[in-house]
SEVEX-381483 format. One record per residue (C-alpha): residue number from 1; chain; x, y, z. Coordinates in steps of 0.001 Angstrom, whole numbers, plus 524288, in hexadecimal, padded with zeros to 5 digits. Example, Ala and Ser with C-alpha at 12.3 -4.5 7.8 and 13.67 -1.06 7.14 Angstrom:
<rs>
R_num_chaine_c1_c2_c3
R_1_A_8300C_7EE6C_81E78;
R_2_A_83566_7FBDC_81BE4;
</rs>
This chain:
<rs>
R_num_chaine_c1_c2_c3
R_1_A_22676_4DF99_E1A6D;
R_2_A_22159_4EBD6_E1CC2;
R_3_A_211EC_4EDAF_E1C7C;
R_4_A_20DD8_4FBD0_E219E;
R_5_A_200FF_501E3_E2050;
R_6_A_2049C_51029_E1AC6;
R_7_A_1F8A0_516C0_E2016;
R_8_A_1FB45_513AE_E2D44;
R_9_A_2023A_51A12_E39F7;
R_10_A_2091A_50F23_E3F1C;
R_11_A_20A74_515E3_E4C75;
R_12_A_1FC12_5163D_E4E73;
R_13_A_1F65D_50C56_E5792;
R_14_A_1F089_50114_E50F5;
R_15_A_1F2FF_4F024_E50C8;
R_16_A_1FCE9_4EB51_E4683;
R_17_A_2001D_4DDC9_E4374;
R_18_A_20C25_4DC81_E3DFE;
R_19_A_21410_4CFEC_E37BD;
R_20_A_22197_4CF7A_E3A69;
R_21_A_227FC_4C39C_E3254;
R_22_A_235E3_4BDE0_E363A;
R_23_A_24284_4BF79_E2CCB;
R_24_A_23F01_4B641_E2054;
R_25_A_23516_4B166_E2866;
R_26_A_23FC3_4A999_E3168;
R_27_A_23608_4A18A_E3CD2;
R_28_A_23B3A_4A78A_E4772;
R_29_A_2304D_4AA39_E4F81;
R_30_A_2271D_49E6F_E50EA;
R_31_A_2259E_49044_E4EB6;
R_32_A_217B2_48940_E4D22;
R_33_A_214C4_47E16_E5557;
R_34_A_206A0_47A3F_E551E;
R_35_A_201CF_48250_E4C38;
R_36_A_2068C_48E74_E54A1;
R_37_A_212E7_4961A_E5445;
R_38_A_21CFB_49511_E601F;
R_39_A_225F5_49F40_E623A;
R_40_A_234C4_49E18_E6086;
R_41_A_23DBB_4A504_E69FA;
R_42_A_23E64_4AF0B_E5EF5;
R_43_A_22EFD_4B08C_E5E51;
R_44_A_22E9A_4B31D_E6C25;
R_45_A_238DC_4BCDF_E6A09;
R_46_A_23000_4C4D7_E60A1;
R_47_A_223F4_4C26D_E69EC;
R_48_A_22C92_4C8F0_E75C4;
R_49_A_22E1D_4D3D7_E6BC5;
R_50_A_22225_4D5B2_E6778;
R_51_A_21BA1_4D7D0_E74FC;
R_52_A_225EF_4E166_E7881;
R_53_A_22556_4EAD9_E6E9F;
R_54_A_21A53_4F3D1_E76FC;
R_55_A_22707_4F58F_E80D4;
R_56_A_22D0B_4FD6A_E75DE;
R_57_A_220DB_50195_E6F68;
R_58_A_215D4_504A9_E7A09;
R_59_A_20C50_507D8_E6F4F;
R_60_A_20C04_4FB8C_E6B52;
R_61_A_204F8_4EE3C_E6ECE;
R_62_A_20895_4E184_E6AEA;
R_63_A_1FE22_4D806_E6663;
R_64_A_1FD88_4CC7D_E60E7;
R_65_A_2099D_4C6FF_E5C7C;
R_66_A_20A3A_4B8EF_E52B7;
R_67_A_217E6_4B22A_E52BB;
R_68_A_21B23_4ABBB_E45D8;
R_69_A_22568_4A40E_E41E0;
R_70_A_22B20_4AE2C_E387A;
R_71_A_2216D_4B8DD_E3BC2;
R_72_A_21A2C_4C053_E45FF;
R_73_A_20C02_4C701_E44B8;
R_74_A_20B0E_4D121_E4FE3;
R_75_A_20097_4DB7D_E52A4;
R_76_A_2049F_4E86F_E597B;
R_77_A_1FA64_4F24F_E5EF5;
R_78_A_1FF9A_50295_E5F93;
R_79_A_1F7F1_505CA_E6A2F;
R_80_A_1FB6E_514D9_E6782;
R_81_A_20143_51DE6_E5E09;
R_82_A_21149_51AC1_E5E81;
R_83_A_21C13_523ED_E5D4B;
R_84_A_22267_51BE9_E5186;
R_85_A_21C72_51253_E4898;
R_86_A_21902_50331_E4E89;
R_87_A_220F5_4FF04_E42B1;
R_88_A_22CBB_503DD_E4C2A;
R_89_A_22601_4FA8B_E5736;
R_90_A_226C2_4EE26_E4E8F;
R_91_A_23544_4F252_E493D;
R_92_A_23A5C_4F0E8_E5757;
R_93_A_2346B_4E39E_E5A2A;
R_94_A_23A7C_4E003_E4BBF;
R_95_A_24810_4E4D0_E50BF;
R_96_A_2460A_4DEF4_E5EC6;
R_97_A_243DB_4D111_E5BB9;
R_98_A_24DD0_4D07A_E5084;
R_99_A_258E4_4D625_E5B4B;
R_100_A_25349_4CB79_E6446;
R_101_A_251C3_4C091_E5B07;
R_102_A_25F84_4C3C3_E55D3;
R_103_A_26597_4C25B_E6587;
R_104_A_25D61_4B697_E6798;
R_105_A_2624B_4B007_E5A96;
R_106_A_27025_4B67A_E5CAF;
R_107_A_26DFB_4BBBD_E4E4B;
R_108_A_272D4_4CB82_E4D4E;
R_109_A_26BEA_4CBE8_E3EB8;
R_110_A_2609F_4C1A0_E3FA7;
R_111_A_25636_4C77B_E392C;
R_112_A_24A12_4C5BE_E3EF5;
R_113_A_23ED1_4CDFB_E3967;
R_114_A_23B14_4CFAB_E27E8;
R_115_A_23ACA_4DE75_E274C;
R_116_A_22E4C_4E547_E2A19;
R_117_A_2221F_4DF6C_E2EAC;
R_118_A_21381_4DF48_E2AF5;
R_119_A_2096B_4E665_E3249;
R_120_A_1F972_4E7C3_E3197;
R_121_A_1F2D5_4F183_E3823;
R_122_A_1E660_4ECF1_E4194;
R_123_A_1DBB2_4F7AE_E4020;
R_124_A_1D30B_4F1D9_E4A7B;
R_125_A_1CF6E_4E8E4_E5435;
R_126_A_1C900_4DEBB_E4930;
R_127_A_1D5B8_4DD22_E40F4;
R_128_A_1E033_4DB7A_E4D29;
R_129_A_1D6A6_4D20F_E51A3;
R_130_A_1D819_4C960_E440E;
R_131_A_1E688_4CBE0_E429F;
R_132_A_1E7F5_4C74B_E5101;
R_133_A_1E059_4BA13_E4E86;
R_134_A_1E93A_4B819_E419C;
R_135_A_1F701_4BADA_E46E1;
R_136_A_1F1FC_4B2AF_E5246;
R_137_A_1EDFB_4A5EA_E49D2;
R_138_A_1FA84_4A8F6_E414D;
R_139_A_204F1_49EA1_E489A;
R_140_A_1F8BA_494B8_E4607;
R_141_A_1F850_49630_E36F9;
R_142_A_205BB_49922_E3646;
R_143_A_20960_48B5D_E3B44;
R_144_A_1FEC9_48492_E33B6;
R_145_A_20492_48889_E27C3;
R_146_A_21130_485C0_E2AC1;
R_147_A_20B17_4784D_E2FF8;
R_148_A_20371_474D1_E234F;
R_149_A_20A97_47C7E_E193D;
R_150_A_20580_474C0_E0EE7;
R_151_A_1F773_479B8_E1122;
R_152_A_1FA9A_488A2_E11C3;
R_153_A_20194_489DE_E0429;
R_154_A_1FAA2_48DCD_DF7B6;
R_155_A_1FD80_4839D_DEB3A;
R_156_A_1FDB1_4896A_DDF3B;
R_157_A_1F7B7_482F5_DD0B4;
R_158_A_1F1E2_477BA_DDA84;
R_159_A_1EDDF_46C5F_DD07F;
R_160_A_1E3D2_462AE_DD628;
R_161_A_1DA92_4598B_DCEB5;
R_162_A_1CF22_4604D_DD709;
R_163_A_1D162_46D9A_DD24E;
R_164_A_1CC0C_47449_DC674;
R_165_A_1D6BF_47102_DBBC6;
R_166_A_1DC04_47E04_DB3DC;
R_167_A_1DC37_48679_DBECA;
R_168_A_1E789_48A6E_DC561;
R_169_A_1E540_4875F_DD3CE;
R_170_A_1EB8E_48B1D_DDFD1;
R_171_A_1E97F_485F7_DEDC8;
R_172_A_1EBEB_489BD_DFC98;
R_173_A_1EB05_480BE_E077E;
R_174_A_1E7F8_4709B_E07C2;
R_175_A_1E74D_46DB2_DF911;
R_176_A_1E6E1_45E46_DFCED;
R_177_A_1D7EA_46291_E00A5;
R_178_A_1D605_46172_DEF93;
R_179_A_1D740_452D4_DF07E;
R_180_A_1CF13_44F24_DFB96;
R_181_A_1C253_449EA_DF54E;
R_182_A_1B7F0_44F23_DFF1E;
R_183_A_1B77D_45D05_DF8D6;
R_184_A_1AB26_46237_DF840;
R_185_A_1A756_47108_DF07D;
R_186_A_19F2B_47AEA_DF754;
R_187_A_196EE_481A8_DEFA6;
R_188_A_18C6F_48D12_DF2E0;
R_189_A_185B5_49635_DE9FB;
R_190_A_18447_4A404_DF04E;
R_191_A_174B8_4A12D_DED90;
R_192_A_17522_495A1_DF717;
R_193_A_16A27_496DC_E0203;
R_194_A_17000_4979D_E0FF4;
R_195_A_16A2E_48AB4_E13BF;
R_196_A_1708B_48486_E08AD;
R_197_A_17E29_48A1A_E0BF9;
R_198_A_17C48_48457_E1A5D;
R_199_A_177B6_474F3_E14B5;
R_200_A_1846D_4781A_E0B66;
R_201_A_18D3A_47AEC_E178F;
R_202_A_1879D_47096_E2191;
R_203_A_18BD9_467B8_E1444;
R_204_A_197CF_46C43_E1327;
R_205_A_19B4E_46C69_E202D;
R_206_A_196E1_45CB1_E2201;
R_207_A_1A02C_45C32_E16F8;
R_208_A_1AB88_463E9_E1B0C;
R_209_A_1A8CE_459D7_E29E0;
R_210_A_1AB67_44E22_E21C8;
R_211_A_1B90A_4534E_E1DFC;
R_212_A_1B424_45905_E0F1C;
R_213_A_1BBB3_46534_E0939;
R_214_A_1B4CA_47115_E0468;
R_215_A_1B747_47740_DF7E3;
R_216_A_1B278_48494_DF45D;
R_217_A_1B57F_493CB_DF32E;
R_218_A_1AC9B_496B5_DFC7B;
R_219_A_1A625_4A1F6_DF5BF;
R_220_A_197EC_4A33D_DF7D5;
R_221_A_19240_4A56A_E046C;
R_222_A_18D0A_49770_E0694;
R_223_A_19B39_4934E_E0378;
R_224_A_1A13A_49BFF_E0D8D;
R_225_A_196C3_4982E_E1793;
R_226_A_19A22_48AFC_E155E;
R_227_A_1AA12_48DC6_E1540;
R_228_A_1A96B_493DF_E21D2;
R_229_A_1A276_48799_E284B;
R_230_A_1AC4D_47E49_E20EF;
R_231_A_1B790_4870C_E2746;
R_232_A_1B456_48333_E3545;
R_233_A_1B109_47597_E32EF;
R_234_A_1BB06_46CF6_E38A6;
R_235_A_1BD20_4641E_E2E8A;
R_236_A_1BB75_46574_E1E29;
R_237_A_1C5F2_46DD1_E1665;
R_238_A_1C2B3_4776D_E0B9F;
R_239_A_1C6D6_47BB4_DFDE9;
R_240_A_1C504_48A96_DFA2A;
R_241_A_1C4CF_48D22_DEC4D;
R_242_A_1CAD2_49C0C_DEDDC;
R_243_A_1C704_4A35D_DE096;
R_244_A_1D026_4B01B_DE013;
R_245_A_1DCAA_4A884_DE275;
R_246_A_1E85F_4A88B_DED31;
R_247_A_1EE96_4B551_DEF37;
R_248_A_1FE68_4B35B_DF1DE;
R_249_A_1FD8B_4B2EF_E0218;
R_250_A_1F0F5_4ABCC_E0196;
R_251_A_1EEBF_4A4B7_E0DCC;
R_252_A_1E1C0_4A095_E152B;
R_253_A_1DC26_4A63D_E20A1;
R_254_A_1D380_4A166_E2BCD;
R_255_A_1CB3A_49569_E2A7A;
R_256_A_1D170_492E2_E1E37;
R_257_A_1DF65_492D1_E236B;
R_258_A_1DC66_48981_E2E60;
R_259_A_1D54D_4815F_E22EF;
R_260_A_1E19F_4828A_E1C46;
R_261_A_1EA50_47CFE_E283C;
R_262_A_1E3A0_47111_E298D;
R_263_A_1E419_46E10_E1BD8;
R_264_A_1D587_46FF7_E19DB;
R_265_A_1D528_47BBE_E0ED2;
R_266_A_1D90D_47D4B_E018B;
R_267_A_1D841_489A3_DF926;
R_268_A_1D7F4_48885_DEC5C;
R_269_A_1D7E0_493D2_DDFDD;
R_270_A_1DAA5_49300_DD307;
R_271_A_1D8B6_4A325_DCFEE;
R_272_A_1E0FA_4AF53_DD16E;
R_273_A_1E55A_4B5F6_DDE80;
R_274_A_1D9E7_4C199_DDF54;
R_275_A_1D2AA_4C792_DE998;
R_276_A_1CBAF_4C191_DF459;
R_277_A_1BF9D_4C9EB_DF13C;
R_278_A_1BF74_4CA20_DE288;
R_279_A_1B28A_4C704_DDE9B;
R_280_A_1AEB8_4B91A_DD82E;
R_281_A_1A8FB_4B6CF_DCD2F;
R_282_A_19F1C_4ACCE_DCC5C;
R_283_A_1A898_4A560_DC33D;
R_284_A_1B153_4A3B8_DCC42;
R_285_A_1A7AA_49F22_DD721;
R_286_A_1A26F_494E1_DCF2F;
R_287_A_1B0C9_4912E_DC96A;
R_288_A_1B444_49041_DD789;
R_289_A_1A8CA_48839_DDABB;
R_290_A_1ABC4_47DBD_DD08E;
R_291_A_1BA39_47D0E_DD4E5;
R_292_A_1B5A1_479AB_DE0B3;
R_293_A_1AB99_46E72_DDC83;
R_294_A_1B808_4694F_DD47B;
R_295_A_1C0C6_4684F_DDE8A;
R_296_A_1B715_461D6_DE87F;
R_297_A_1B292_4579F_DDD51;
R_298_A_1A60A_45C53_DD8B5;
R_299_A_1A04D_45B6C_DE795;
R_300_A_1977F_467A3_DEB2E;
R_301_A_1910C_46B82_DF697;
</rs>
């Protein structure tokens, strides 16, 4: 697992995060216990580690550094221009812990580490910022999937009476959410006044308060005005008709995986993996749109 970026000097001072994952993804690092990871004595092995590679390698900083059961997301900073490549830096803390973990566990040939590692290159302040916030919310998604697995795994040629027959449809997430009755479709032509699109989301929203579940692709403006205020409402759950299909490592992010967690979001498509920003037609909006009126009953808002 070796992901370089060609164009780049590796000994030039910049942040990296880098994913180290443990030999066939063995848990020896972590455990969750409410919805967090703890570390094992191993994992706090590999944390000693980590901080102490600037006593070998002053150029470098540690940063933030996410303990996972089987892998660990780190970010390193090359605070100036180093006599060898950082790749050497991370090599060293590879060899370190495995000699370690190998004393501790009175193994000579325990293999600790899958060859290689990931990294991803921070340009500026903006993107270590995001990838800091991720890595740091990773142990809490980590452990809800492995919490409700049932609700993070995509179901292929899903049959239900509620879905359009003679399509082949796939689903991610709470697919239980197809037979609760209180489904309702949100609809919103792009030519809808703004003070319509605000009576349609106070609507919704009353809706979505007495427990309802929201089925649409969210496409227009008005829908996504009114799918951002369903997304912080406490209660309600929400189907998303997706219309270019689940590409193989599909998972969701934000909002949505939260939704997901608590068993409050289903995504459904019935079409071929393609680009996120491949254009629709208006075939395929208003194809969408009746899928979604047939799988809430017929009830429109």
């Amino acid at each position: 697992m070796n992901h370089r970026a060609r164009f780049h000097d590796y000994r030039e001072p910049a942040f990296y995060m880098l994913t180290l994952v443990a030999k066939n993804r063995r848990p020896f690092f972590s455990t969750c216990a409410d919805d967090r990871v703890v570390f094992t004595a191993d994992g706090g092995i590999v944390h000693r580690f980590w901080h102490k590679i600037p006593e070998k390698f002053p150029e470098i900083k540690t940063s933030a550094l996410v303990i996972m059961p089987d892998h660990i997301h780190g970010i390193l900073r090359v605070t100036r221009r180093m006599a060898k490549p950082r790749g050497v830096a991370v090599r060293a803390f590879k060899s370190l812990t495995t000699s370690e973990l190998r004393r501790q566990h009175n193994e000579p040939v325990l293999d600790v580490w899958e060859p290689g590692y990931h990294d991803h290159i921070l340009y500026n302040a903006g993107a270590l910022r995001v990838w800091a916030r991720y890595l740091m919310d990773n142990p809490r998604r980590y452990c809800l999937k492995k919490k409700n697995p049932d609700l993070f795994r995509r179901v292929e040629k899903l049959a239900h009476p509620a879905l359009p027959s003679g399509q082949n449809w796939a689903g991610y997430g709470n697919w239980f959410l197809l037979d609760y009755p209180g489904k309702i479709a949100v609809r919103v032509s792009r030519k809808t006044a703004p003070e319509e699109i605000t009576a349609l989301k106070e609507k919704t929203l009353e809706a979505v308060a007495a427990g309802a579940v929201v089925v649409s692709p969210f496409i227009s403006p008005g829908e996504k005005e009114i799918a951002r205020a369903v997304l912080t409402a406490e209660r309600g759950a929400v189907i998303l008709l997706k219309p270019n299909g689940f590409p193989p490592f599909f998972k969701p992010k934000g909002r949505y995986f939260d939704l997901c967690a608590e068993g409050r979001l289903l995504i459904l498509s019935c079409g071929m993996p393609t680009p996120d920003n491949a254009p629709l037609t208006r075939e395929t909006c208003l194809a969408m749109n009746d899928a979604c009126a047939r799988i809430a009953g017929g009830v429109i808002i």
